[in-house]
N, C-alpha and C positions, 0 to 999 in steps of 0.2 A: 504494500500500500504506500499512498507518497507520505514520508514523513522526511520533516528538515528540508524538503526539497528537492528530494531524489528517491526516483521511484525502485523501492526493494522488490526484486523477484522475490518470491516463494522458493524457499528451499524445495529443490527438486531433482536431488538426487537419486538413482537410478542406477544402483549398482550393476552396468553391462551384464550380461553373459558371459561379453568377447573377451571380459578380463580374468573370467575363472575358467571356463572352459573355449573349446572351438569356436569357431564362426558358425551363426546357425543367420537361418533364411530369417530374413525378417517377416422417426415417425414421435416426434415429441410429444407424449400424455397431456392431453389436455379435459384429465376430469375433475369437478371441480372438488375444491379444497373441504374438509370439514368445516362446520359455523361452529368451535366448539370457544368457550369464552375465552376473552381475553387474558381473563384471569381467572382460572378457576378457581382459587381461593377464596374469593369476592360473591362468585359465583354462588358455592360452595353453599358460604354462607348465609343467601340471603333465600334459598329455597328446600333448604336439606332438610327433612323430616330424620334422616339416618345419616349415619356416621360410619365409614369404611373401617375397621380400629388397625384390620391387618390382612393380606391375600397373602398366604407363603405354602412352601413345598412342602408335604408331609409325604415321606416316604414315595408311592407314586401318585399320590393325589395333593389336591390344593385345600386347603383352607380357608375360609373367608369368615372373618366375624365380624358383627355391626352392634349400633347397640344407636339408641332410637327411639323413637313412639310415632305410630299410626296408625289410624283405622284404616281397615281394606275391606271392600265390598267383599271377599272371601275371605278375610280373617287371616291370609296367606301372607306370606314375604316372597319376591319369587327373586333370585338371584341370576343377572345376567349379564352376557359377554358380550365384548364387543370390540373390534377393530381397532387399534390407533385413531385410523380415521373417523371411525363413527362414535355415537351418541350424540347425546346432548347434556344439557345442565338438572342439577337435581330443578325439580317441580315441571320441565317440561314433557311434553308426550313423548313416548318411544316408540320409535316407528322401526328400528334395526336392532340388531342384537339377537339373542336366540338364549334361550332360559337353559341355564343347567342342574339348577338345585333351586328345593323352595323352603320355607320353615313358619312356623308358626308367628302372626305379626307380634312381637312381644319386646320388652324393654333391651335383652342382647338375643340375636340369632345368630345362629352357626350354620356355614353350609361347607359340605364337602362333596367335590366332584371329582373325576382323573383329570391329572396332569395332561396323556397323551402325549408326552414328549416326542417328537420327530413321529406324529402319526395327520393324517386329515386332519384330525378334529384337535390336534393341539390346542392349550390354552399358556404356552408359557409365554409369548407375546402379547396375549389380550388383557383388556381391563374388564373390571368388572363391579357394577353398580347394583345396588338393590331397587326392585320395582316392587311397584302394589298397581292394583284396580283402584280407582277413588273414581266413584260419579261414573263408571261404568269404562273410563279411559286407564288405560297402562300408561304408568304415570312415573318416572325416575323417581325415587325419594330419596336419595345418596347424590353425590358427588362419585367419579370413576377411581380406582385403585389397582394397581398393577402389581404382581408380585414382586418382592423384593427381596427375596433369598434365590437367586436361580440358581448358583453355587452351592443348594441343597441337593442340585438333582446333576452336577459335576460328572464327568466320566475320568474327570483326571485331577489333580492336583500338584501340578510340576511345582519344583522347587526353584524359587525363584534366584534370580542372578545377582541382586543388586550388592556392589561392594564395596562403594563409597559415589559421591557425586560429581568427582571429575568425568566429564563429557565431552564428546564434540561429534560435528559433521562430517563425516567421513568422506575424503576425495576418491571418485571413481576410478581418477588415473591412478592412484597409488595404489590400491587396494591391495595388488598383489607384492607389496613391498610388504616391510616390516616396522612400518614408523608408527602404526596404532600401539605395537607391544611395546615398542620404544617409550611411547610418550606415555607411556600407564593408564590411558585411556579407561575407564570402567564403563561409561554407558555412551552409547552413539544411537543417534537418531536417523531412520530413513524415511522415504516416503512409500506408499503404496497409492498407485492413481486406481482406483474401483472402476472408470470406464474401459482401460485398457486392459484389466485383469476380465472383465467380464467380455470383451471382446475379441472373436474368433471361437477357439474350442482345445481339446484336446484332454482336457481333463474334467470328466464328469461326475457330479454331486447331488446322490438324491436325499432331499430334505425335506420333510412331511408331506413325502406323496410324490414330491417334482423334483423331475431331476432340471441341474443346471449345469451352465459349460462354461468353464474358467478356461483362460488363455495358458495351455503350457510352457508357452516359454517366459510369461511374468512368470509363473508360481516357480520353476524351476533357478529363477534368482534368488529369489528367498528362501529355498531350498537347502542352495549352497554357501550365501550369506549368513543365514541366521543361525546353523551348528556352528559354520567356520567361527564367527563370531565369541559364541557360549564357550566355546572350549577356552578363550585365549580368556576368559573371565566377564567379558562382556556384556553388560544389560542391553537390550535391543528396548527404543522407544519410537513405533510404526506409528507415523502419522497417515492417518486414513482421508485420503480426497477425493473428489468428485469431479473430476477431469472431464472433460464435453468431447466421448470418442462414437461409435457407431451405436452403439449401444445407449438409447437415450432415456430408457426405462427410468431409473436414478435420478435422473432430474424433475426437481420438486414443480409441478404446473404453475407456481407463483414464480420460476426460474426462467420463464422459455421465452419472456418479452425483452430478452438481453441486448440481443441486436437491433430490434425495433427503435429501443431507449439507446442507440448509439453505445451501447456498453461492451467492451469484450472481458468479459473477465479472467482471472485465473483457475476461478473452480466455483461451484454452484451449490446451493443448496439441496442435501439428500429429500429422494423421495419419498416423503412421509403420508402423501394425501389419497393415495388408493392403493388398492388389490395388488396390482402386478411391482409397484415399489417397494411395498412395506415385507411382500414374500421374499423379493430376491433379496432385499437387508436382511432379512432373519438366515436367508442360507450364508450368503456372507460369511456375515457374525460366527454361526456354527462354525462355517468351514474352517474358518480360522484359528477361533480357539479348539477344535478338532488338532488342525496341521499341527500346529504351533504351539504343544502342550508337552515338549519333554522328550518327543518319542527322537526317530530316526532324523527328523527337520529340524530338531533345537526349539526354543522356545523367544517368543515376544511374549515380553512381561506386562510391555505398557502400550496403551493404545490410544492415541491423541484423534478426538475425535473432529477434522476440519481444522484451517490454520486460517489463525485471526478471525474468527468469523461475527466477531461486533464490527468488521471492517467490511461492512456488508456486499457492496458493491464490487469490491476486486475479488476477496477471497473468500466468499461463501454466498455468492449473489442470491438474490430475494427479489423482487420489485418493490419499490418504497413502501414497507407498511411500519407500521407501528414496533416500538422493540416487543411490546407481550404476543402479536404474533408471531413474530419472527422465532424470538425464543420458546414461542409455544412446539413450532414448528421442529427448532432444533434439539427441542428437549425429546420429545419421540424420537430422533435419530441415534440420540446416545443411549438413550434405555434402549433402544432394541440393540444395537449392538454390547449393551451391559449385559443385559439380559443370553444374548447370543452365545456371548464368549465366558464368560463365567457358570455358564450353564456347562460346558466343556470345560474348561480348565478354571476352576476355581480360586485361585490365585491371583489372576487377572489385572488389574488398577486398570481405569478408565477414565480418562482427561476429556474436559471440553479446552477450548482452547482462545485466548482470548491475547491482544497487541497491547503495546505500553499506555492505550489514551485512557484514561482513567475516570476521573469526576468534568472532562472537559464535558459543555453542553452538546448532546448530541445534532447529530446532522443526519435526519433520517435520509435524506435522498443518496448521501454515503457511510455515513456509522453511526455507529452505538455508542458511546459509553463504554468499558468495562466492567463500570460500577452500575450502572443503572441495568445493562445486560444479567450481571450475575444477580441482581434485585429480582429481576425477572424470572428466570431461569432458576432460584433457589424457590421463590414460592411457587411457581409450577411445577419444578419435581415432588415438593413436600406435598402438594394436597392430591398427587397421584401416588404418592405412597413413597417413601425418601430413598435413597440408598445412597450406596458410600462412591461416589462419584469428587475426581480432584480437579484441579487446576491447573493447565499448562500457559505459562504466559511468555512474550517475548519483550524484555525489558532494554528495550535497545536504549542506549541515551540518544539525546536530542539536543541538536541535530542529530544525524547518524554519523556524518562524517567528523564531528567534536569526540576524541575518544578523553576526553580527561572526567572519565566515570564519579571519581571522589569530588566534582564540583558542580554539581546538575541544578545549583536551589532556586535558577530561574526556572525550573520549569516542574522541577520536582520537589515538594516538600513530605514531611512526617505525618503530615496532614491527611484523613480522606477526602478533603478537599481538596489536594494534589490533583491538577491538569493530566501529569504522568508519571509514570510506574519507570522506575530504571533501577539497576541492583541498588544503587545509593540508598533509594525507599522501599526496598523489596517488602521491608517492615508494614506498609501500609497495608498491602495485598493480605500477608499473613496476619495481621493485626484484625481486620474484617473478615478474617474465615475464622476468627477466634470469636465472632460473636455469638452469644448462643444458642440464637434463630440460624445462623451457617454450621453449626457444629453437625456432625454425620448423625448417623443413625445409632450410634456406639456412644456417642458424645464424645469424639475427637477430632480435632481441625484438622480440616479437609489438609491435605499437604499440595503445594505448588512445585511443580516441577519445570525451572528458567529452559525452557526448550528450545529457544534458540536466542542468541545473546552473540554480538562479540565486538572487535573494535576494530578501526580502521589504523593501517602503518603509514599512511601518508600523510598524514596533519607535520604539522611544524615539529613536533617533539616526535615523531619518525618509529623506529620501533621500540626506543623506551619507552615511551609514554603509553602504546602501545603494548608495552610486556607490564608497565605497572597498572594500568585499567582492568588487563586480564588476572592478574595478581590479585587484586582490590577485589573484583566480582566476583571471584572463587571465592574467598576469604570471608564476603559478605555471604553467601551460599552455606559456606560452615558454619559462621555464627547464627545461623538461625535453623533451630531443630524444624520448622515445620516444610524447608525445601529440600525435595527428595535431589534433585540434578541441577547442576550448570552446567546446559551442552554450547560451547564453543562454536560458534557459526562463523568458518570454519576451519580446513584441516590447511585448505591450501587456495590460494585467490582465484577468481574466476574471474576472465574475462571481461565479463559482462559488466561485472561490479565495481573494477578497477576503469571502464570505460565513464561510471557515475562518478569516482572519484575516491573511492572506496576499495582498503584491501584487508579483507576482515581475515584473511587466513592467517596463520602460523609458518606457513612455507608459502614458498614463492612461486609461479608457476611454473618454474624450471625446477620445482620440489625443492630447493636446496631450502636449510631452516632459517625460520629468523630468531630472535632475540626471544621473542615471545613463547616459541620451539622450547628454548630450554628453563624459561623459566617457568612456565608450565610442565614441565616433565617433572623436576623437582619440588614443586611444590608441597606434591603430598608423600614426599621422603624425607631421608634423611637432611637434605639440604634447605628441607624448609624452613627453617629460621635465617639462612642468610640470606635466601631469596625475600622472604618479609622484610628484611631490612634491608635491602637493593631497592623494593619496592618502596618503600617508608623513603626514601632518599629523593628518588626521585618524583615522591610525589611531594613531598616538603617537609614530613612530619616526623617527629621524632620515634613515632612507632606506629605499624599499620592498625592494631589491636584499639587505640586511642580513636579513631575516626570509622570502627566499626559499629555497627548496632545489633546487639544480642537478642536474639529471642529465644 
């Protein structure tokens, strides 16, 4: 998105094929959207007769208890499912859905139906609301509620990789060197584009009923990336996008007026508003946390759902609405891929993913907020039912090409009133997920993972100033318990970037290292105290620890 002045690609790395093995060969949905509120919280509460308390996995069946008061023309509770995209609000008519359990209309009811895991009549993606008869109409008396343990009904439970929060971007040309092990790297970030992977064939997935066809030669990257990776200790963090390839099922019908509106973006909003999108998300999701659980393929730990996407307009396009639809929209995309992939591998973490603008006023014809987005986005997961869903954000400073990270207080303050988010006030972010309306389902703050971050070597102070920014924003990343990763964006310059003005790598394009190279590989060894005070030197201050903030 343009920030400072210069417009940042999207991390879109792509680790070849051609670099680990041989050379190999190389109708837009327009139905319409659900009317579900804007806010269903609000919603919630201005017509609920019932209260959802909990939908969760018991063994092979679901759960549902409410607890309530209402007359029913049959004295019934009747319990029923429904779509992502369907229903409506408690007090209005039900016109979709389909009744799985009923119980007597009484102060708590309990219903128990099958799960159905990977069969037709699955319900581990559906929500589910209690109805009554009143005045002879089927009538909602709840609010919708989705399960939120899918990690109960798990086929795996891989142990996960994570072994400190040094990170970074891995360059495609290096790959087959040896500078990842070198540099101690512990977790690296890629991309997966979803249109490209569902386009063509070769590898087929049948998931509640239908089978689907993933591209063999994307899956076969991540095949040989993500073991290679795990053995040398590696946490893998899959950023999942929505790329505009042949395959146009995935794009959201609030997505398809892009060109119309003069818009090209980098990636769109998932398809959440019918039948043929919300299916292939769920085989997705499975497929993945299926692959990707430990076995012969290695494991992705973490799954960034969309990049920047309160940046509405480049990198998770929407047509102009409002932020509680948009987030209403986006929140169904992460729970089904929650739901998806912890349903298979239990372990799981799943990020939404949001850019450094912060308490700035929104600009709905191009962003959000990050703060008024996660306003949004926290009260519509909680009144569909909560779960332990994190935060990935990109705290670039600002400008982008300014790397002197320990001196941001134009733009960034300690404040939630802070414009922006940069590691200087990463405190801000964690300080608001410490609220206790943000706390998870456990009562623990959500953790934020700096998923892409880094600094420019060409400013006036060249690659010192440049080795001490990345010094400071590691440093800042340790001092505070509640950030799982600093990934380094990135390993080595890119072209493109340096034509902006911009060289966020550690190596040069010719790979040799720079300054940054080494003071990052030491960091979290034994040389880390003289690299803090190399860093302290050049940044002016008598000790790094002095101009950190602890949480």
């Amino acid at each position: 998105m343009r920030k400072g002045g210069f417009i940042r690609r999207s991390v879109s790395l792509m680790v070849s094929l051609l670099l680990v093995v041989t050379a190999v060969a190389a109708g837009i949905v327009t139905t319409p959207v659900s009317t579900e509120a804007k806010s269903k919280k609000s919603a919630a509460a201005s017509g609920s007769a019932y209260t959802v308390a909990a939908a969760v996995i018991a063994g092979s069946n679901v759960t549902v208890t409410a607890t309530g008061s209402a007359t029913t023309d049959d004295g019934l509770l009747h319990l029923y499912v429904f779509q992502p995209y369907e229903g409506g609000n408690a007090g209005s008519a039900v016109t979709t859905g389909t009744e799985v359990a009923n119980a007597p209309a009484s102060a708590t009811a309990a219903f128990t139906f099958a799960l159905g895991k990977n069969t037709a009549n699955s319900n581990l993606f559906k929500k589910f609301a209690v109805v009554g008869i009143k005045g002879g109409v089927l009538t909602q008396l709840s609010g919708a509620h989705y399960i939120t343990n899918p990690e109960a009904c798990a086929t795996h439970t891989a142990a996960r990789n994570y072994s400190g929060k040094k990170g970074i971007l891995p360059a495609a040309t290096m790959f087959n060197t040896n500078d990842l092990a070198q540099l101690g790297v512990q977790q690296a970030t890629f991309n997966m584009n979803l249109g490209q992977m569902c386009t063509g064939g070769g590898i087929n997935y049948t998931y509640n009923g239908k089978t689907y066809s993933f591209n063999s030669l994307q899956v076969a990257q991540y095949d040989i990336l993500v073991p290679k990776l795990n053995k040398m200790g590696i946490e893998i963090d899959m950023v999942v996008l929505n790329d505009l390839a042949a395959d146009t099922t995935l794009i959201h019908p609030l997505a398809t007026d892009a060109a119309a509106n003069g818009v090209n973006p980098h990636y769109y909003a998932l398809n959440t508003a019918n039948q043929a999108g919300v299916e292939k998300l769920e085989a997705i999701a499975s497929f993945l946390g299926q692959r990707y659980s430990g076995g012969k393929y290695g494991t992705i730990d973490n799954y960034i759902i969309g990049n920047e996407v309160n940046a509405r307009t480049d990198w998770n396009y929407m047509t102009n609405v409002d932020v509680n639809t948009f987030a209403n929209e986006y929140e169904k995309a992460v729970r089904i891929f929650y739901n998806g992939l912890r349903s298979e591998n239990a372990n799981v973490q799943v990020y939404t993913s949001i850019d450094q603008q912060w308490a700035r006023s929104s600009n709905a014809a191009w962003y959000y907020g990050s703060k008024p987005f996660l306003d949004a986005y926290n009260s519509i997961a909680k009144a569909g039912g909560d779960y332990d869903w994190h935060v990935a954000t990109h705290p670039y400073d600002i400008p982008l090409y300014d790397p002197v990270a320990w001196s941001q207080s134009a733009h960034a303050s300690h404040s939630q009133s802070s414009p922006y988010i940069t590691m200087q006030n990463i405190d801000v972010l964690t300080d608001y997920l410490s609220q206790s309306s943000l706390l998870s389902p456990t009562g623990q703050v959500r953790s934020v993972l700096c998923s892409e971050v880094g600094y420019t070597s060409l400013s006036a102070g060249g690659e010192q100033t440049q080795a001490a920014a990345i010094i400071y924003g590691y440093m800042q990343a340790m001092a505070n318990q509640h950030v799982d990763g600093f990934i380094l964006s990135r390993e080595q310059d890119a072209a493109e970037e340096i034509a902006q003005g911009l060289a966020n790598g550690v190596c040069n394009l010719d790979t040799s290292h720079k300054l940054g190279w080494s003071w990052y590989q030491q960091i979290n060894g034994a040389g880390s105290a003289a690299i803090q005070a190399e860093a302290a030197q050049v940044i002016g201050v008598s000790s790094l620890q002095s101009i950190l903030t602890v949480r």
